[in-house]
ROVOKE-452275 format. One record per residue (C-alpha): x, y, z; residue in three letters. Coordinates in steps of 0.05 Angstrom, whole numbers, plus 5000, padded with zeros to 4 digits. Last residue first. Example, Ala and Ser with C-alpha at 12.3 -4.5 7.8 and 13.67 -1.06 7.14 Angstrom:
% residues 2
527349795143Ser;524649105156Ala;
***
This chain:
% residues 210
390866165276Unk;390266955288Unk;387267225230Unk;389367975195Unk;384868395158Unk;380068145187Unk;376968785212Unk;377268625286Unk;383568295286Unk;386668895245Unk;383469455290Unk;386669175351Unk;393269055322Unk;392869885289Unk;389970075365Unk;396469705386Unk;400570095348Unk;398470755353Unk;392771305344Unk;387070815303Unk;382871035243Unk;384770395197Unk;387170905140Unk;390271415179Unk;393570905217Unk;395370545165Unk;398971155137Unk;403371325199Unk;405370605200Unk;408470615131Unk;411971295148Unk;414171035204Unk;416370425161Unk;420470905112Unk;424171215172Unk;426870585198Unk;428470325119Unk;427269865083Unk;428669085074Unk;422468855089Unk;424868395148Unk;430568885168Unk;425669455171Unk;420268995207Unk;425168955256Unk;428469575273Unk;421269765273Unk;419369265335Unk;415668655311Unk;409568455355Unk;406767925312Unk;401668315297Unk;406568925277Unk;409468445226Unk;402868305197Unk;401169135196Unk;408169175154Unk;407068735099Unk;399069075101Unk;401869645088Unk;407569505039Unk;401669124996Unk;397169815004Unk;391269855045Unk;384769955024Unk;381170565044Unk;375170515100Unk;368770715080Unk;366470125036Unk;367469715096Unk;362369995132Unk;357769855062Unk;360369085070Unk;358768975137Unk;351769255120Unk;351168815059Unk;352868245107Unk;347268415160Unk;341868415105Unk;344067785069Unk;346267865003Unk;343667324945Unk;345667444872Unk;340167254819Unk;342266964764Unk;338366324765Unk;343165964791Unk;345266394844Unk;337866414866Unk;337165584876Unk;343365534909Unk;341166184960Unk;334865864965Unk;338365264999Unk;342365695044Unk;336165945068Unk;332765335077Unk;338965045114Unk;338665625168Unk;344166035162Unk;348565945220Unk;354465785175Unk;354866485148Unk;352566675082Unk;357067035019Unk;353567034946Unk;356067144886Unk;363067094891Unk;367667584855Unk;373967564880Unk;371668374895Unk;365868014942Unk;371067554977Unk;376168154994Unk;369568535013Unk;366767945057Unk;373567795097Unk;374768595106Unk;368268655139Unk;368468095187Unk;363967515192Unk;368666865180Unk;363566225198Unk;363966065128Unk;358865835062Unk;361066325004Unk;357866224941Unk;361766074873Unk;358366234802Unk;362966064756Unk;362766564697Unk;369066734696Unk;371766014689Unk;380066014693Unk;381266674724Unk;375466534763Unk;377965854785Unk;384666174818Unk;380566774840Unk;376066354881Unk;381665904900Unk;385266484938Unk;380566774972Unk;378466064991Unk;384766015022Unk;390565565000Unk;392564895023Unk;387364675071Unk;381465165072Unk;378665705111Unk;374866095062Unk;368965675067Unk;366865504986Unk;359365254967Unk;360465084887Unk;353965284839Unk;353564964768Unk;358664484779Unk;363064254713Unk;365663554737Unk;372663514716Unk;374664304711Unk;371364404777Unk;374863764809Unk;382364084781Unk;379964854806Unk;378164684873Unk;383764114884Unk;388864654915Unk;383564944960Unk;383264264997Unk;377264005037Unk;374063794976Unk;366863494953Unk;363863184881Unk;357663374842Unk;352363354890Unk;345663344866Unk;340263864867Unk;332963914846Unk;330563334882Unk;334563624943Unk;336263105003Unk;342563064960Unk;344663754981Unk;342963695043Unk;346863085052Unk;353463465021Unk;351864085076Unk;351863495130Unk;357963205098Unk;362463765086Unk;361163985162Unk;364563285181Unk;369463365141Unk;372064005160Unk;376064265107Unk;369964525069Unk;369064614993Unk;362064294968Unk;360764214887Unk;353364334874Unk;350064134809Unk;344564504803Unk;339063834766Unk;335563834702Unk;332163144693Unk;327363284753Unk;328362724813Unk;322962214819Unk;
***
């Protein structure tokens, strides 16, 4: 006989048939029932708003927009929503742009199922839940300074293998100002040239190769 006070759980995965086995966990739960399920980052905040989860499980690779991006959407909306992250993204700049959108919690999808069951349960009670080798991606991350938006503009254009002539026309600035651009990110990302700046960008996350 299930309790009469249940966490409602609202899943967020674009692969369905990941959705599902976290879903059926979920349900498998007598203190937990699934509220309702998306693949979509656009239908986060609409299905919160209709069913009122008490804990949503977000990846932050989702059709539409990114779970970045739908955190911060429903936060704006709900501040007290209380979103974990559930994703197989590990870098350092992926868990500190999810941490400042405020999640609560941020596992990757080899956590064993008891785990990411007592992370529910802890979120809920208002306890935040960092795993050990997350917090320490986080603290490295910590160290390094955040790039600007003209930064990062350019860094995406240098993934793609834009020349400056390039990027310049693309940005609509100047040669000299994107040297200047570049000259900072490398500071920042700790690299000597260009492709140490690509290199360090893949690594970090700061940039995803689809």
């Amino acid at each position: 006989m299930r309790p009469k006070k249940q966490i409602k759980v609202m899943v967020v995965d674009d692969h369905p048939a990941f959705r599902m086995g976290v879903a059926a966990l979920v349900e498998t739960q007598p203190d937990m029932v699934l509220a309702c399920e998306t693949g979509d980052g656009r239908e986060v905040l609409e299905l919160y708003r209709c069913h009122k989860p008490d804990i949503v499980l977000m990846d932050l690779r989702l059709q539409g927009m990114s779970g970045v991006e739908a955190v911060i959407a429903l936060r704006k909306e709900f501040p007290d929503a209380k979103v974990i992250v559930l994703t197989t993204y590990d870098t350092d700049e992926d868990i500190y742009r999810a941490c400042q959108a405020g999640v609560k919690s941020y596992l990757l999808k080899d956590t064993p199922k008891e785990e990411i069951l007592a992370a529910i349960r802890a979120v809920h009670a208002g306890q935040p839940i960092m795993p050990n080798r997350v917090a320490d991606r986080l603290a490295q991350r910590m160290l390094r300074e955040d790039l600007s938006p003209r930064e990062l503009d350019v860094l995406h254009a240098l993934v793609k293998g834009r020349s400056n002539k390039e990027i310049a026309a693309a940005l609509g600035i100047s040669e000299p100002t994107v040297k200047t651009h570049l000259q900072n990110l490398f500071a920042k990302l700790g690299v000597q040239d260009r492709v140490g700046a690509v290199i360090a960008a893949i690594k970090h996350g700061i940039v995803h190769l689809e």
